[in-house]
LUMFI-132495 format. One record per residue (C-alpha): x, y, z. Coordinates in steps of 0.05 Angstrom, whole numbers. Example, Ala and Ser with C-alpha at 12.3 -4.5 7.8 and 13.67 -1.06 7.14 Angstrom:
       px       py       pz
      246      -90      156
      273      -21      143
REM end
This chain:
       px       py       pz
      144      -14     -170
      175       48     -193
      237       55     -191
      277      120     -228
      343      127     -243
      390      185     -216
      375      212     -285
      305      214     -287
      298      237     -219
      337      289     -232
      302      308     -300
      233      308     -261
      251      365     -211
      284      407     -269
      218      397     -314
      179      402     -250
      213      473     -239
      210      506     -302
      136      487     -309
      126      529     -239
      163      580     -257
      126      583     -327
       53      571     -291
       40      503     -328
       -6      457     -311
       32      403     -259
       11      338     -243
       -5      322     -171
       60      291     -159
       87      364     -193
       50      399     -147
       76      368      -95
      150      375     -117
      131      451     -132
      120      462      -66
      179      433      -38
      212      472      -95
      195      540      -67
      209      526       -1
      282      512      -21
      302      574      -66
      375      566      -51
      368      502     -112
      337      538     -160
      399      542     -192
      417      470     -194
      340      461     -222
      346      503     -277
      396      473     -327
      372      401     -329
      440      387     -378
      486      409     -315
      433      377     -263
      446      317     -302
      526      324     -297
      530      353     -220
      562      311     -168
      554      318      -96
      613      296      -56
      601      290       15
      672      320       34
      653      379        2
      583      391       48
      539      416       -6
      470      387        0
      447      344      -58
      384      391      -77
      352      322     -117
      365      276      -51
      337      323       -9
      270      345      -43
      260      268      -59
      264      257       14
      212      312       29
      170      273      -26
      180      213        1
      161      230       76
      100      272       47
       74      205       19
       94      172       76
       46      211      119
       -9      209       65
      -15      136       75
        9      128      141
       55       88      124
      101       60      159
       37       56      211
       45      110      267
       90      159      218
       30      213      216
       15      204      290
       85      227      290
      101      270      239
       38      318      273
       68      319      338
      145      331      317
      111      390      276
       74      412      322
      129      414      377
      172      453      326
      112      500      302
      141      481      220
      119      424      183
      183      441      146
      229      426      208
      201      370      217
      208      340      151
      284      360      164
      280      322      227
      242      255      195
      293      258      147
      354      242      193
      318      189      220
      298      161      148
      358      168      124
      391      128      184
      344       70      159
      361       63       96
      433       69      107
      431       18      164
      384      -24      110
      437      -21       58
      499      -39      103
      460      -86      135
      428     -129       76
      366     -126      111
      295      -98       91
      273      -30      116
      254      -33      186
      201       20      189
      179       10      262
      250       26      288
      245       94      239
      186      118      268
      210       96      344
      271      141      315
      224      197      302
      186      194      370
      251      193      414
      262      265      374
      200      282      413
      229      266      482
REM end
């Protein structure tokens, strides 16, 4: 199982960025991150200096958006819906998108909801309960 470190999750969406910008060849993974990249200009700036990327801290009370949190959640729900997995996410993910008219919203919608299981996981000691996330995501649609 993989399982990166704050640090190397960081370092992949700063490498992942300045091969974009430079036109390298990315990786299907890259790729994917590029994408979700460009549709987030507002953290190109945290992308660009992987030294400060590595430093930055988020604090909640101060209500800026983690750019590395939120583009792993967008690459986490992309994969998600590749596999359909947890069962019944696509079915849902193409309806929420669908009803908004913006795969995009939707991601930002999924991503409430996923992050509402994991928290609930954590405080909980419990494993993920990926029926109850996508039961999340299809009350959204009510």
């Amino acid at each position: 199982m993989f399982n990166p470190t704050q640090h190397d999750v960081r370092r992949f969406f700063c490498e992942t960025c300045r091969k974009s910008l430079a036109r390298e060849i990315l990786t299907p993974l890259e790729s994917i991150a590029a994408d979700w990249i460009a549709q987030h200009p507002e953290y190109e700036s945290d992308l660009k200096d992987v030294n400060a990327a590595l430093e930055a801290e988020y604090p909640v009370d101060q209500g800026k958006t983690n750019p590395f949190l939120h583009l792993s959640m967008h690459l986490s729900i992309a994969e998600q819906i590749s596999i359909n997995q947890p069962p019944g996410i696509t079915a849902a993910f193409s309806l929420l998108s669908q009803r908004l008219q913006s795969a995009h919203e939707a991601h930002h919608i999924m991503m409430d909801s996923l992050g509402t299981m994991l928290w609930e996981a954590q405080r909980n000691g419990k494993p993920l309960d990926g029926a109850a996330y996508v039961a999340a995501i299809q009350k959204k649609l009510k």
